[in-house]
N, C-alpha and C positions, 0 to 999 in steps of 0.2 A: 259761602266759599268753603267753609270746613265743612259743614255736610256732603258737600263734593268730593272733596278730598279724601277723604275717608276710604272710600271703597277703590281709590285706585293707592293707596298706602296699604292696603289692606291685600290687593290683584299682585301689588307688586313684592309685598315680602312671600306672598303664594311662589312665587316663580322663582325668587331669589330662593325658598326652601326644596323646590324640584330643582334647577339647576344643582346645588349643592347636592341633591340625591341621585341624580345622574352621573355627578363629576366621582360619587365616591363606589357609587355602582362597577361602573368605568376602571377606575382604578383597581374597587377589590378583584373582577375578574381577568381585566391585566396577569396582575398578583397570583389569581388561581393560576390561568394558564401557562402562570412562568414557572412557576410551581412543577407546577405537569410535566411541562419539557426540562428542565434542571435535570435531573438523573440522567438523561439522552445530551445535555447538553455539556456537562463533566465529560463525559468521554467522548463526543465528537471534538472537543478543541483540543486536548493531543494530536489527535491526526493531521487537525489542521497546522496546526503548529509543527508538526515532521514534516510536512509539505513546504510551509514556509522556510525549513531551516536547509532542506536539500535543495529549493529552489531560487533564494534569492541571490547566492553567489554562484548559481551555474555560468551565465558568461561570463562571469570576472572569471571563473575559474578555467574554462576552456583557454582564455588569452593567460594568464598566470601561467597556465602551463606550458604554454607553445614558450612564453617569454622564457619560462626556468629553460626548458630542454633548447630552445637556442644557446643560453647562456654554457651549458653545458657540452652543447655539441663544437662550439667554438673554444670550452675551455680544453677536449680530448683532440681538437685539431683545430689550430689558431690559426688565424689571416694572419700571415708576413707582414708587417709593418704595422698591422693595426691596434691600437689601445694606447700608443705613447701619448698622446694630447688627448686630456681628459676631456677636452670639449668637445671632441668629437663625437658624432650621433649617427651608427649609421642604421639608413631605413631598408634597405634592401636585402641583406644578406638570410634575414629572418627567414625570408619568404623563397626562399631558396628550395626544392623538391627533395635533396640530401636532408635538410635539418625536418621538413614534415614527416618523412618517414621515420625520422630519430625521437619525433614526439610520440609518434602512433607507436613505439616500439615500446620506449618509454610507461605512455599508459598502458598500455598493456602488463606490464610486468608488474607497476605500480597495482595495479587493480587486480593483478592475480593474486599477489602477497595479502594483501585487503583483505579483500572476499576469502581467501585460506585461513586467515587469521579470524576471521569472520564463522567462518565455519566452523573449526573446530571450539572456539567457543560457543555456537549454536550447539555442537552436542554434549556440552557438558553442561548446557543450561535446559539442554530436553531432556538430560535424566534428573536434573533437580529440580524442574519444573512443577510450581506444587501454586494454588489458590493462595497457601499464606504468603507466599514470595513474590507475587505478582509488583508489586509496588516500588522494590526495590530492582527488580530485572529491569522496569520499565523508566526509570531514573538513571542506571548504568546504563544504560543503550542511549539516552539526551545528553549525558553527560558526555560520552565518549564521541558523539556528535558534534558539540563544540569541541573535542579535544582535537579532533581531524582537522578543524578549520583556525586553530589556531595561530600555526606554522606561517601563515599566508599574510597575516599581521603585521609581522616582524622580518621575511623575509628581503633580502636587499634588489628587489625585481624593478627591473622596466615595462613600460607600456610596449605592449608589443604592437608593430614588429621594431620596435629598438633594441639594440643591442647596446649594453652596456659597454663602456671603455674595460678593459683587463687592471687600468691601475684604479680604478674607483673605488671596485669591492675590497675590504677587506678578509671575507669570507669566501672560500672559493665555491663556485657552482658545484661541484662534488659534495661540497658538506652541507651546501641547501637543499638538496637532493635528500642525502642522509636523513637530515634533520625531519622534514615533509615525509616522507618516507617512514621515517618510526612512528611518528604521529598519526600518523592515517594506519599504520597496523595496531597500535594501542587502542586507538577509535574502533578497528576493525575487530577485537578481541572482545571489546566489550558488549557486542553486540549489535549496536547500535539501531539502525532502525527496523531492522530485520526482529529484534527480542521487544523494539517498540511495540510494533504491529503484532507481537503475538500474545504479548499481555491486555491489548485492548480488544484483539480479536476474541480471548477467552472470555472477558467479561461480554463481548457479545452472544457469545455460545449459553451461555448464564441464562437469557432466556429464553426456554426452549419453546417458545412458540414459533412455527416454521416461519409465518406472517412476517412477527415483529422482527426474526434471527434473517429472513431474504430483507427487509426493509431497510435494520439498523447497518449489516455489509453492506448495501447500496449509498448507507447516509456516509459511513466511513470514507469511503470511495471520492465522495460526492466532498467533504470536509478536508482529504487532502488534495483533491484537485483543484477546490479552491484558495487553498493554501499554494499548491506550486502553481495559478493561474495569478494569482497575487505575489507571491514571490521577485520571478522576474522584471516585472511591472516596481516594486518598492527597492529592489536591490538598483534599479540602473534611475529610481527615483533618488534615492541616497547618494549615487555614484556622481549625478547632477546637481545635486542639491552643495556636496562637500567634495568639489572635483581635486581640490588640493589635500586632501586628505590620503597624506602616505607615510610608509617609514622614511626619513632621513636622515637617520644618524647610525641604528641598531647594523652591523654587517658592513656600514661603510666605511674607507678609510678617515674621514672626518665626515661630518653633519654639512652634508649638499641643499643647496636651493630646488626648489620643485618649479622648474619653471616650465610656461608654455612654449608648443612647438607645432607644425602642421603635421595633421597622421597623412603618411600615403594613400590610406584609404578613402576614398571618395571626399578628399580636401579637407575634411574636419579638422578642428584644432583641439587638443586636448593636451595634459601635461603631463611629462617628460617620465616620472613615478609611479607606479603601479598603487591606484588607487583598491585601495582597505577599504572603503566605506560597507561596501557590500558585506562583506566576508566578519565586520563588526556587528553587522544588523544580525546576519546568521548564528553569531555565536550569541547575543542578546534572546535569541528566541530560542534559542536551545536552555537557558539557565528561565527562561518564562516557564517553558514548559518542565523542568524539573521542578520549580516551586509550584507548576498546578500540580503533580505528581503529587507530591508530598502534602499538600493542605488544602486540594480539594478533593480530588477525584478519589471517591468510596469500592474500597478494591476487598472487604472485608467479608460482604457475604454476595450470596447470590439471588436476586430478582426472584420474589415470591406476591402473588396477589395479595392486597391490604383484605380481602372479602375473605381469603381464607383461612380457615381455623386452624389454630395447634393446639390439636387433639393427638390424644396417646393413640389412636387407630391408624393415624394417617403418619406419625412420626414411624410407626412399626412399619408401616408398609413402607416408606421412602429408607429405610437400616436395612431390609429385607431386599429390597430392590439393589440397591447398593454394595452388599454381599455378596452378589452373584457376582461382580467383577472385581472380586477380591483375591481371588485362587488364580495363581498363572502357573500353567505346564513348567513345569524345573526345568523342562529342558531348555526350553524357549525364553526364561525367565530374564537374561541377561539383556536380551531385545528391549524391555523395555516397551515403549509406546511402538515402537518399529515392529511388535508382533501384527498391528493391525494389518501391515504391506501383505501378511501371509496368505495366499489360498485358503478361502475357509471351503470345508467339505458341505455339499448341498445336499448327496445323492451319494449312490455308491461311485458313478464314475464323472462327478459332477463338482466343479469347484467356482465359490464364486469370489471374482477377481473384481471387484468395481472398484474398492480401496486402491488398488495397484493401480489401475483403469487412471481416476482423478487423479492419481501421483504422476501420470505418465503428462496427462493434459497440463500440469501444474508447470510439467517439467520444461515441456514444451514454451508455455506462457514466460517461463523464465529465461529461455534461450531465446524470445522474441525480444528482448529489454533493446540488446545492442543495437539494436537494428535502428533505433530511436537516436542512441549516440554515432553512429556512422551516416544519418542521415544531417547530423548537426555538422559532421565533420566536413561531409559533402556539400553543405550550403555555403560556407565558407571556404573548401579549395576551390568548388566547380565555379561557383557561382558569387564566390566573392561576397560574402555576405558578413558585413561587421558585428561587433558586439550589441550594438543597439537594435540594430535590425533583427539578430538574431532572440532578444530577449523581448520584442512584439511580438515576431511569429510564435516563441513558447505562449507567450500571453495569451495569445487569441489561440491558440492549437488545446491550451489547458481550460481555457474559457467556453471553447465548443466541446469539450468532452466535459466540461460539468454541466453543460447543459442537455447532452445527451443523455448522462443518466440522471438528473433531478426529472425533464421532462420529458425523456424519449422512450427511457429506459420502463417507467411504469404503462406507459400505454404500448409495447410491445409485451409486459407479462399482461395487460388487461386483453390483451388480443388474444394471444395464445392460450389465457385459462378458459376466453369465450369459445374459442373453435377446437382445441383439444381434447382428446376422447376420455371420457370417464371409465373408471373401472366397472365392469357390468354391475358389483354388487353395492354401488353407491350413483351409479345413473337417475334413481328414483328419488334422490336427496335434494332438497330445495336449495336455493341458494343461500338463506339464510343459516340453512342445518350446513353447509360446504363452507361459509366465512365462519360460524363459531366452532368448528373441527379445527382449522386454520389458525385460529388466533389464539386458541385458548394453549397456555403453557402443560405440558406435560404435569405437574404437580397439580394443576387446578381440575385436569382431569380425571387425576386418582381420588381426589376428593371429590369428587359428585355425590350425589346424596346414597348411591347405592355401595359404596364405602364408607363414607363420613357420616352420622346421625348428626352431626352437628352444624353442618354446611346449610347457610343462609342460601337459598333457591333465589337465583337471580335470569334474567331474561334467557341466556346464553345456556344455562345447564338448564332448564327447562325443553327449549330447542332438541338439546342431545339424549333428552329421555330418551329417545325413539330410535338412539344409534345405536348401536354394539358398536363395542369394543374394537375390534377388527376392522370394521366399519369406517372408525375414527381414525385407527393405523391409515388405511388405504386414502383415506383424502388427506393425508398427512404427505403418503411418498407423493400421491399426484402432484400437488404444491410441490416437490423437489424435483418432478419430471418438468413441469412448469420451469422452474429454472434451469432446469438442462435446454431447454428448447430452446428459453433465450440467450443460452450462452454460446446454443452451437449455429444461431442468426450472428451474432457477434466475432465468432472465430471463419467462417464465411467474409464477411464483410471486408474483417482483416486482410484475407487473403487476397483477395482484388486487388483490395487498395495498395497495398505494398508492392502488386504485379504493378501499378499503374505507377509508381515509385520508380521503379524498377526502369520503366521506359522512360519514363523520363528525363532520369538523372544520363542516362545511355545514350538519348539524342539530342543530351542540353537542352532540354524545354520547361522552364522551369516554373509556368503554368498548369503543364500537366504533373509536377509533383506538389506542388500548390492542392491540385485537385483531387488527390490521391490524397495527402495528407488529412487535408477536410474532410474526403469521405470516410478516413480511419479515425475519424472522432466519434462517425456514429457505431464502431465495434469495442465501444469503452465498457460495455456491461458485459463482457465474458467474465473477469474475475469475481467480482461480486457473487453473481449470479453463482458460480463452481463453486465458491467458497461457501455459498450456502445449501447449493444440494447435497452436495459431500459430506457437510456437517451431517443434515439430517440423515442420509443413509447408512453414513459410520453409525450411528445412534444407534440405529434401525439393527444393522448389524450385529452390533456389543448384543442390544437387548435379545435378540433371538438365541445368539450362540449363549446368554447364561452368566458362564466365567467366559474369562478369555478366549476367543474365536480361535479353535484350536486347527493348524494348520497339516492338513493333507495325509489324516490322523486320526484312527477314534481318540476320545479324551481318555486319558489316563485315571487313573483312581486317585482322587485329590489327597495331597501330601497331608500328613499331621502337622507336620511344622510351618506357622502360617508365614507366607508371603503378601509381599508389598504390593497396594492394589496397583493396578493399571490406572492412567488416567480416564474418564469417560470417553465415549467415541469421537465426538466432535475436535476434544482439547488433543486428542491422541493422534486426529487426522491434521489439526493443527501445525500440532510440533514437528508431527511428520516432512509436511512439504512447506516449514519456515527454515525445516536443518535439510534437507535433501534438495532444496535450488539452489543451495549455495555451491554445490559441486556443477548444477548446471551453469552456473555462472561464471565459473572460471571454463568449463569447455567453450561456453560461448565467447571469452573474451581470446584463446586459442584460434577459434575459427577465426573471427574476424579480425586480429592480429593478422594472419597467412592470407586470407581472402582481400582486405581494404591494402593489405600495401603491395599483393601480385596483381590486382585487377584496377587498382585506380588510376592509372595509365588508359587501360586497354580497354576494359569493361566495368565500370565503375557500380553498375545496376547488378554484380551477381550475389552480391549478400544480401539484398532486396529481393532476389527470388529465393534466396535460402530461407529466411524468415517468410516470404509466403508459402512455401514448403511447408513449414512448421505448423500453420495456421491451418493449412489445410489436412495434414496429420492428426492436429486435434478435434477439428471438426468430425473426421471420419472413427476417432474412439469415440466423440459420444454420441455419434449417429449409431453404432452398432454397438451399444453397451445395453445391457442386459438392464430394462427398465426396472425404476425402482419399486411401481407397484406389485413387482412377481419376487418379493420379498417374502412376501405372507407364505406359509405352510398349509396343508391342508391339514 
């Protein structure tokens, strides 16, 4: 029996030592691989995190507000008899056509102040916009993100459409107003998500590979729309989970009971206090994301291959390169990053605008936003549609646009680079010599071995012996015509879809805006996609013109007395249209101010055709914009 035994003690500790050599296999390359994505994964959870913190009190915040500006429209013109018996509750008056247009008026003015305060903090932070400051811009714009939602905490609100009694509050609706009202322009001062997104956008401009720079804008994208497709979804999770959870003491005349009552709205019952849960979650994930700011996320240098060498040859040539956009025209100096907007000279009577071009699309993209909020505002006048309902339909509207561009988005650029035309003089390029042009960062290319002696020869720069230089430019733009293509499939798409919006809301079918909405998930990859041709052509730009892209002008004879350099092209085109939509923002909330409250009666679909308008505007600049391959000089 023990000679038996033997060789299966002997089978069995074999296995027991491969299992164990599997299980740590397993793990060590886990390990590797998280490794890998770590540096991608520091900066996608900000974004994610901005998604979460703008999305998880947006219905509470839609009904918060109708409740304030009820309370408000009844405190500049009272109901005769009403508010003597505190117990009274009443449910109708809210929903009144006088007090909805006093909301929309309301927000309006509210969200102009904002975004103006928003802005001109935007340009005091584009002229001190610098790599070493990135980390503390992007902590004052999370911070003042929770400061906006603060107010909503402590405010003395009912559930709307309740109207509170006149002797309840101690605090009048005017000074709630006030209060909300500072706080959201403090918030709007500091930047907030607008200085977020441009301190993580810079670190994505960081690395200049056009590949990785279209990919990691699409992961962004892809990071806060899973953040605001999870948002709504966790805010009205919280709001269910802790329904009693309100202020009752801060603002009222004594500490009231929160008790239950039936909403008018399709029978539910919920209680009587404006539930905070949501709008505590939101300001929770605004102080997460300032602690990842500050102890995780690496803002210190810029993305360089671990393969290559720092040699004195290649540090000279990157000082060298860098110099040239050190000298800016005296005259134009005060411009700042905004000299990029300028006409550069091509030719004697030739100027090229595609800077201006993307700032116009950019501008447009940004006056499309409202169209999103008066389509929320229109489900709930037209169509009656409550807090709940409305925060499934964001769920599933942000859940089909992240899946548009995680899985739609790259098999429309694998489409377009297959059937797209190449530049004649890189038609003869294999595919493998067009993906290592593509991928490889700008610095990896100045070091190839016929600058560097000291560069270790890997599969990639082996590939590109055989390119020139030029060569490499030209499948560099293509990769950015590439994105144009698919950004101008996406501003199409849009534009349908919002005509189909449009009729719908117009003959109350609320199927057909259903349908329309869903089909505006698949036009989710325009901005990405712009944000990343733009970079690379501003690039393109800077590096041709030298110094500074001298506008409609020969260049001047450079000054003795040196000047502050310019930002790079990308961070410049950046700054550019992160401070220049905020003025779109407030026309856009002008328009649809005068447009939502003259046609929501009569014609409720005509800001749905202004916003296809828009869509279609952008479409037709970069259908006729001056491709980026015809950059190159002879």
């Amino acid at each position: 029996m023990s000679g038996e035994g033997q060789p299966l003690i002997a089978r069995g500790a074999s296995q027991s030592v491969d299992v164990a050599c599997d299980t740590q296999g397993f793990f060590e390359n886990a390990k590797a691989h998280f490794l890998a994505l770590w540096p991608s994964l520091q900066l996608l959870a900000v974004p994610h995190l901005l998604g979460l913190i703008l999305s998880a009190a947006t219905p509470s915040e839609v009904d918060a507000m109708r409740s304030l500006s009820c309370a408000h429209y009844y405190y500049l013109y009272p109901i005769p008899g009403y508010g003597q018996d505190p117990n009274t509750v009443d449910t109708t008056s809210c929903a009144a056509p006088a007090v909805e247009v006093h909301f929309n008026s309301l927000m309006t003015r509210i969200t102009f102040t904002v975004v103006l305060s928003n802005f001109f903090g935007m340009l005091l932070y584009g002229r001190l916009f610098k790599h070493s400051n990135r980390k503390w811009f992007a902590l004052m714009g999370l911070l003042g993100c929770a400061l906006a939602r603060i107010p909503l905490l402590f405010l003395p609100l009912y559930q709307y459409p309740y109207l509170a009694p006149y002797s309840v509050r101690a605090m009048s609706p005017g000074t709630m107003l006030w209060i909300y009202w500072g706080c959201s322009i403090l918030g709007g001062i500091s930047g907030a998500a607008e200085i977020v997104t441009l301190a993580m956008e810079s670190l994505a401009v960081d690395i200049q590979s056009p590949e990785k720079r279209s990919q990691l804008f699409a992961k962004f994208q892809i990071a806060q729309l899973l953040g605001a497709s999870m948002g709504p979804m966790l805010g009205s999770l919280v709001n269910w989970t802790f329904p009693r959870m309100a202020n009752t003491c801060f603002g009222y005349d004594h500490c009231i009971t929160n008790n239950s009552t039936n909403s008018p709205q399709r029978g539910a019952q919920k209680y009587l206090l404006f539930n905070t849960a949501s709008y505590l979650l939101a300001v929770v994930f605004a102080l997460l994301g300032a602690l990842w700011v500050i102890f995780v996320v690496n803002f210190s240098t810029r993305e360089t291959s671990s393969s290559m060498p720092n040699c004195e040859m290649c540090q000279t040539e990157d000082i060298n390169r860098q110099s040239k956009r050190a000298v800016n025209p005296p005259k134009y100096a005060w411009l700042g990053a905004f000299q990029r907007l300028l006409p550069v000279r091509i030719g004697r009577r030739r100027y090229d605008c595609r800077v201006l071009q993307f700032t116009f699309v950019e501008i447009c993209t940004a006056l499309m936003n409202e169209g999103v909020v008066v389509l929320i505002f229109e489900l709930g006048f037209v169509f009656h549609w409550g807090r709940d309902l409305i925060a499934a339909g964001l769920t599933i509207s942000n859940s089909l646009r992240l899946f548009a561009i995680a899985q739609g988005l790259p098999l429309l650029v694998t489409f377009v680079r297959t059937h797209s035309k190449k530049p004649a003089s890189v038609q003869h390029l294999s595919n493998e010599q067009l993906r290592a042009c593509i991928a490889m960062s700008d610095s990896d290319v100045r070091r190839l071995p016929n600058c560097c002696p000291s560069y270790q020869a890997t599969e990639e720069s082996q590939l590109l012996r055989q390119v020139s230089s030029d060569q490499r430019t030209l499948v560099r733009l293509w990769r950015a015509q590439v994105d144009l293509y698919a950004a101008q499939f996406s501003y199409f798409t849009n534009a349908i879809s919002w005509l189909l919006i449009a009729v719908g809301v117009t003959i109350q079918c609320e199927y057909t805006v259903l349908f329309g909405a869903v089909l505006l998930t698949a036009g989710s990859g325009a901005l990405p996609m712009l944000r990343s041709a733009g970079c690379t052509v501003t690039d393109q730009i800077v590096e041709e013109q030298g110094s500074a892209a001298l506008p409609l002008r020969q260049r001047r004879e450079q000054s003795a007395a040196p000047q502050a350099a310019l930002p790079d092209g990308a961070d410049s085109y950046l700054v550019i249209v992160s401070t220049v939509l905020l003025p779109c923002l407030l026309i856009g909330l002008i328009v649809r101010n005068y447009v939502y409250g003259a046609t929501i009666d009569s014609f409720p679909g005509t800001f749905f055709i202004i916003v296809a308008g828009l869509n279609v505007a952008a479409y037709f600049t970069l259908l006729f914009m001056r491709p980026p391959t015809k950059l190159m000089r002879a």
